[in-house]
N, C-alpha and C positions, 0 to 999 in steps of 0.2 A: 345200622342199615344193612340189610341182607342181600348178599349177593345174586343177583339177575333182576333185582325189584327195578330195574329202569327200563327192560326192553321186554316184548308183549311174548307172549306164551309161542306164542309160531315160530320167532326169531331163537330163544330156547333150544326149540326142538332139532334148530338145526347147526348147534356148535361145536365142534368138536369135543371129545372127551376128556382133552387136553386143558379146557380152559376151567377157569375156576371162576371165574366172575367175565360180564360181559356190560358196558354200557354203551352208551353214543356217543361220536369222537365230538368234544368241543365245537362250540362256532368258531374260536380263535383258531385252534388247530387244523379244522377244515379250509379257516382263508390260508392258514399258510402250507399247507399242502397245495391246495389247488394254486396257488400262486409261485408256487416254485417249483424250481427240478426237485429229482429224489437226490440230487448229490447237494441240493444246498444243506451248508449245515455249520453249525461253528467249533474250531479245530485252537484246541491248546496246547502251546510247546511250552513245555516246564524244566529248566535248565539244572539237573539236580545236582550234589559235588557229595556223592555217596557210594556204595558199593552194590551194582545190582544183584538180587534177589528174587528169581523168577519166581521159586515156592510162591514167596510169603506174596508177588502182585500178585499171580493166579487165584490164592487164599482169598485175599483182599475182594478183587473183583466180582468173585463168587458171590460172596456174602454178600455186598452190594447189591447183586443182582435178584436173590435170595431175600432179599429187605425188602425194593422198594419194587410196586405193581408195575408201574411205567418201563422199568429193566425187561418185563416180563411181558409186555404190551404189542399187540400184531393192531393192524390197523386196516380195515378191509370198508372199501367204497361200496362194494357191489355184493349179492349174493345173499342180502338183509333188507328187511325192510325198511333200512336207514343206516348211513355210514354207523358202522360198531367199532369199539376197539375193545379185544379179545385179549385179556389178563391169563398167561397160561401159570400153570402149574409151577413149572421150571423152562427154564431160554439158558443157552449158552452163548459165552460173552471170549469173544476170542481175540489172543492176546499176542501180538507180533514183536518176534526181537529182530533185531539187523545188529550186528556186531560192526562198527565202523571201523574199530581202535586199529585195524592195520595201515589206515587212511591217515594221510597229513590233514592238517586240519582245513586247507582250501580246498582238498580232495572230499571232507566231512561236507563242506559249510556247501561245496556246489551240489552232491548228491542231496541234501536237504531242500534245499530249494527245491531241485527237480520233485522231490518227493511230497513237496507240500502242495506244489500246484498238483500233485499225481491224484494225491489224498482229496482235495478240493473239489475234484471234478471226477471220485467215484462214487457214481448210487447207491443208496439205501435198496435195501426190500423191506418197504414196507408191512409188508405181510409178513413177514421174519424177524421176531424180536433176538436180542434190541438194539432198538437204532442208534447206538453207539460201536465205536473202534476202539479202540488201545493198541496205540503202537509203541515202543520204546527202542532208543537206540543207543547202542553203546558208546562214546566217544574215546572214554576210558577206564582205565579200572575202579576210578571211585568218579565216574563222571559219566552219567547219563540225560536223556532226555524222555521224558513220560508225556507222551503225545496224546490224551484221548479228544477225541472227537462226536458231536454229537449230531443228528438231525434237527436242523431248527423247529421243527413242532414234537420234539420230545419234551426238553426242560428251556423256561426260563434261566434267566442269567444269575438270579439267586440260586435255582437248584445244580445249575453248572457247577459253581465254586463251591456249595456244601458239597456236592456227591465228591466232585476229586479231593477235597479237604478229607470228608471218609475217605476215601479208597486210600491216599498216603499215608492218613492213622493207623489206619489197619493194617497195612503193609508195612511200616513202623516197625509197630507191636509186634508183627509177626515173625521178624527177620530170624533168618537163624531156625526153623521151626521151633519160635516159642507160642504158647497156648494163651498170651494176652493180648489175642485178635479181637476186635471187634465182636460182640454177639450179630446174630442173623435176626433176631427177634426185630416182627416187621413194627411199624410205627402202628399205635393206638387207630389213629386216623388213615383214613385211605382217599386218592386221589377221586376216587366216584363220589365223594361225598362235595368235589366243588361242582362237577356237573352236577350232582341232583339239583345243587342250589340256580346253576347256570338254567334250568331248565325250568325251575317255579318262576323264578324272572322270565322266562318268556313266554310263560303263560299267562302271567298277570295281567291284564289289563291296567291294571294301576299303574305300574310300571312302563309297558307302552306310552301309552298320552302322556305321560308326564315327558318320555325324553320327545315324542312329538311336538311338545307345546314348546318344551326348554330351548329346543333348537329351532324354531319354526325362523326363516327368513335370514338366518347365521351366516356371517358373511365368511367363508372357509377363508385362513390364515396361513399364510408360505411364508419362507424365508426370501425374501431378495437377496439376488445374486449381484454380487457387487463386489470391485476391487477395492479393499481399502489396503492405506499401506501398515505396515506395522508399526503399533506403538510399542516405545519405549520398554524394555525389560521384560518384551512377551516372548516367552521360550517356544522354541523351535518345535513343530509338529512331530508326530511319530508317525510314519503315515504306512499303508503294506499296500503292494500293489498298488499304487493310485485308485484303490477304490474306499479304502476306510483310512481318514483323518483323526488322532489322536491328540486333545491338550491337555495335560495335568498344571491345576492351580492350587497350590498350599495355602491356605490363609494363615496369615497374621494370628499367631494365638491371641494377641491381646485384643484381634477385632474378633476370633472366635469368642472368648470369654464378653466380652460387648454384646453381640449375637443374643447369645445363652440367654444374658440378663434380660434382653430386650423383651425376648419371649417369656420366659416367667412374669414381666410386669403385664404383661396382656395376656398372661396362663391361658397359655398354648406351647406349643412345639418349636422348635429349629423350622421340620416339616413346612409349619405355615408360615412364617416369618420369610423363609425362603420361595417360597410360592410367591409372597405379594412381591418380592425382588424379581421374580421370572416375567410376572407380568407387566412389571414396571420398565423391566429390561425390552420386551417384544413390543409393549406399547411405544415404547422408542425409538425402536429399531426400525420397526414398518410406516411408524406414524400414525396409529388405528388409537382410538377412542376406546373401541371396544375388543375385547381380547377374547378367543377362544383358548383356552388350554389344556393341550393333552397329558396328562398325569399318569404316569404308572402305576397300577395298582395289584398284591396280590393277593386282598385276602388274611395275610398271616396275621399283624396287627388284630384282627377283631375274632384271630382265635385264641385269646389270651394264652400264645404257647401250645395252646392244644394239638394245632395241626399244623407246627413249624418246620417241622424235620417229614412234612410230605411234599416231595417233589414233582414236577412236572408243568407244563405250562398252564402255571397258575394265574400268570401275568395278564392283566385286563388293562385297559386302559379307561379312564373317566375323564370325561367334559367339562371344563370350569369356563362358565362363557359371563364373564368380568367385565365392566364397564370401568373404567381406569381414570378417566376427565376429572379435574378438580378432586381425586380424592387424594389425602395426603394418607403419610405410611400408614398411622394405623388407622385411617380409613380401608386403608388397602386387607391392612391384617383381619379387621372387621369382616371384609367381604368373604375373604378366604375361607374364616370360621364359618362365616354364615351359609356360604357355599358348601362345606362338607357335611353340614348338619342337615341341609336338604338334601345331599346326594346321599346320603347313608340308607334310607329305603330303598332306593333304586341300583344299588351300584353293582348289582351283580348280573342285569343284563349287560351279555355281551356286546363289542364295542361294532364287531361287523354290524349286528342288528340295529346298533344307536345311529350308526351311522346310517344305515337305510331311511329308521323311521326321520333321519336330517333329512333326505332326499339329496345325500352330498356324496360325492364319492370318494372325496379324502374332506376333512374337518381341518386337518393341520400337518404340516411334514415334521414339526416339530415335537418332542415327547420331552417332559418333565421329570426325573425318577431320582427319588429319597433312600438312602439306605444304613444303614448303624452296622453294618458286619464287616467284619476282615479276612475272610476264612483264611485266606493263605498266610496272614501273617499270625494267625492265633496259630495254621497249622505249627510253622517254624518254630513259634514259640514255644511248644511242649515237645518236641524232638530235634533230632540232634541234625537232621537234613538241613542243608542249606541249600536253596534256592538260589541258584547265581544269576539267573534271568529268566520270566515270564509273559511268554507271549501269546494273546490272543489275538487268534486271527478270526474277527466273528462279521459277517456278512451284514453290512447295513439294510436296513428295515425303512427306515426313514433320511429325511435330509439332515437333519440335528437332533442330537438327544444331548440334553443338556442332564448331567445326575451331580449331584448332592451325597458325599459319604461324611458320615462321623464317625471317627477313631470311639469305639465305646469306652476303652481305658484311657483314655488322656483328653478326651470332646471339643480334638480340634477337627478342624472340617478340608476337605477338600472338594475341589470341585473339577469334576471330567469332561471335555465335549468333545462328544464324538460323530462326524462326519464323514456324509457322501461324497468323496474329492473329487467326483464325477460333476456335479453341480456345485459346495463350497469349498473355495480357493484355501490352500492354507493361510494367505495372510488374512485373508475376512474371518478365520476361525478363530487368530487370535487374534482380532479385533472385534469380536465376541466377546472373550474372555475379558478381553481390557473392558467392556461395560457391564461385564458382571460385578470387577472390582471396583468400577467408579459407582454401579449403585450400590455396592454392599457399604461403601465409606460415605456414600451419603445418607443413608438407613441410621447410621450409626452417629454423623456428624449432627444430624437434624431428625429423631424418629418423629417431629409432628410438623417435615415438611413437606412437601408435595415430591419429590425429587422430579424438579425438571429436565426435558428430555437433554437441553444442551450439556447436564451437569452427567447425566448417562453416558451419553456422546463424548464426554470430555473436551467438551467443545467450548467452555470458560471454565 
């Protein structure tokens, strides 16, 4: 794909000499521009027990920024015949130290606070790549914190944890000014190549009518807001600011290996097996027959590898609108399969558009998202950094995102949900999670029985 083949001969003519390629910003990145401030964004504290290194971050970042297009991305509404984002040449990525270590540590822990709401609520320029920060702060001599920060329509939550996973490899390697940094050598694949795709999907016709037809008369899905009290051995919320709600659920390896099996005998995925659980879970929760659901999607899966390591908000969401009544599990598993094999034409229109041609203005507050990577723990694992605490501070998008991770080396599973504590209470979060695990033990106790809603409920 050759670079400017997306935007018309006029728009060309008037881009700076600085840019090296030029497309149209996403439909997804457009909604979330126009729908937030330039200071929203989401901000990672990484608790390191090492010896800072400013060369080898500087190095690091560089190269990072040198790699991937999005590091190097300006983003301009006006001035074009259509929102552009302008790929330059080279962007500087600037890197702040604070030495705290003369500081007691309630002297450290209060200046961070102040610094994180400080950080939270300053703008981007847009027009200024790249829309990232790096701050780091000393605590002490083998003990720092690697703060980077990103604008929410730079990267997805995949490309977050690969880019800092690079940027600490390479900063790794590099310690000490040794020459086994990372190469700069940019990826195969480039992020213009998901817009070109985002853009034959909304030319298509075929694609239109189909999500017009698929959603026609869809009855939009919310979470009820509702106090319940907490069940039994549901662990305590992680929650920051009362605006984002944190649960981590470990499964049972032996109901993960249960799981596994279940989906090999219906050859398919974890993926779907846990899908017909999500639907099974919402159809119980609201009491609805019929279930819409919002699925994360980005892409990488159907580049066999090709274009994994291209970052940027890749993240699309798709529509599984499931009819749930009378069907048992792998009823359910059936539908799921059958549902992805008709979205697979369609799935690269974006989700603002599906939404329109719904005639709906939100489809669902709730989002579904599957994932196989660890970045941070693979980081750990080939260097010698250890990681004493990791925390995201990332701005809720929706009312629940319910995700699904598998350990790729050991294929036990976990499961996250994360919450607007503005609208869900922490004890209703984890009384969530408690019917996630009463349906996954019924999936598993009965896979050809219906799992009824009391047995969800834990309600017999």
């Amino acid at each position: 794909m050759q670079p400017f083949s997306l935007i018309h001969a006029e728009d060309r003519a008037l881009l700076p000499r600085t840019a090296e390629d030029a497309y149209p910003v996403g439909a997804l990145q457009t909604d979330l521009f126009l729908r937030s401030t330039n200071a929203a964004g989401d901000l990672f504290m990484l608790h390191m027990n090492a010896a800072y290194d400013h060369g080898a971050l500087r190095t690091a970042v560089e190269h990072a920024v040198a790699r991937h297009d999005l590091l190097r991305t300006s983003f301009h509404f006006a001035g074009y015949s259509r929102p552009l984002q302008l790929v330059h040449r080279t962007a500087e990525a600037r890197t702040t130290v604070t030495d705290l270590r003369p500081y007691s540590r309630t002297e450290q822990q209060d200046y961070l606070a102040a610094w994180r709401e400080q950080e939270r609520g300053t703008p981007y320029d847009r027009e200024v790549p790249p829309l990232m920060r790096i701050a780091v702060h000393l605590l002490g001599d083998r003990e720092f914190l690697f703060c980077p920060a990103f604008h929410e329509a730079l990267l997805d939550s995949w490309s977050e944890s690969s880019l800092i996973t690079e940027i600490l490899a390479d900063y790794w390697a590099g310690q000490g000014g040794s020459p086994r940094s990372r190469s700069t050598a940019r990826p195969a694949h480039r992020f213009a190549e998901c817009i070109a795709r985002e853009e034959a999907a909304l030319g298509d016709p075929v694609v239109t009518e189909f999500w017009s037809a698929e959603l026609a008369g869809v009855e939009p899905l919310f979470l009820p807001v509702a106090d319940r009290g907490l069940s039994d051995g549901c662990q305590a919320c992680d929650s920051d600011a009362a605006t984002a709600g944190f649960l981590g659920i470990d499964l049972d390896p032996a109901l993960c290996a249960e799981l596994a099996a279940l989906a090999r005998h219906h050859g398919t995925g974890l993926r779907q097996v846990l899908l017909a659980v999500h639907a099974r879970v919402l159809a119980s929760l609201i009491g609805r027959e019929e279930v819409v659901l919002a699925v994360e999607s980005d892409g990488r899966s159907e580049d066999g590898g090709a274009g994994t390591d291209v970052i940027g908000v890749r993240l699309d969401m798709l529509f599984y609108r499931l009819r749930t009544a009378d069907a048992d599990w792998a009823g359910m598993i059936r539908a799921v399969l059958d549902k992805e094999h008709e979205l697979r034409a369609v799935q690269h229109c974006p989700y603002p558009e599906v939404q329109r041609l719904a005639g709906a203005g939100e489809l669902t507050d709730i989002a579904f998202g599957w994932s196989q990577f660890r970045s941070f723990e693979e980081l750990l694992a080939v260097t010698d950094v250890e990681s004493l605490d990791a925390k995201a501070h990332l701005r809720p998008d929706v009312t629940l995102r319910v995700s699904f991770t598998e350990d790729c080396f050991t294929g036990l599973l976990s499961l996250d949900l994360e919450a607007d504590l503005r609208t869900v209470g922490e004890e209703q979060l984890c009384a969530i999670g408690e019917m996630y695990r009463n349906a996954i033990a019924c999936l598993v106790a009965d896979a050809r029985g219906v799992g009824a809603r009391d047995d969800v409920l834990g309600e017999r």
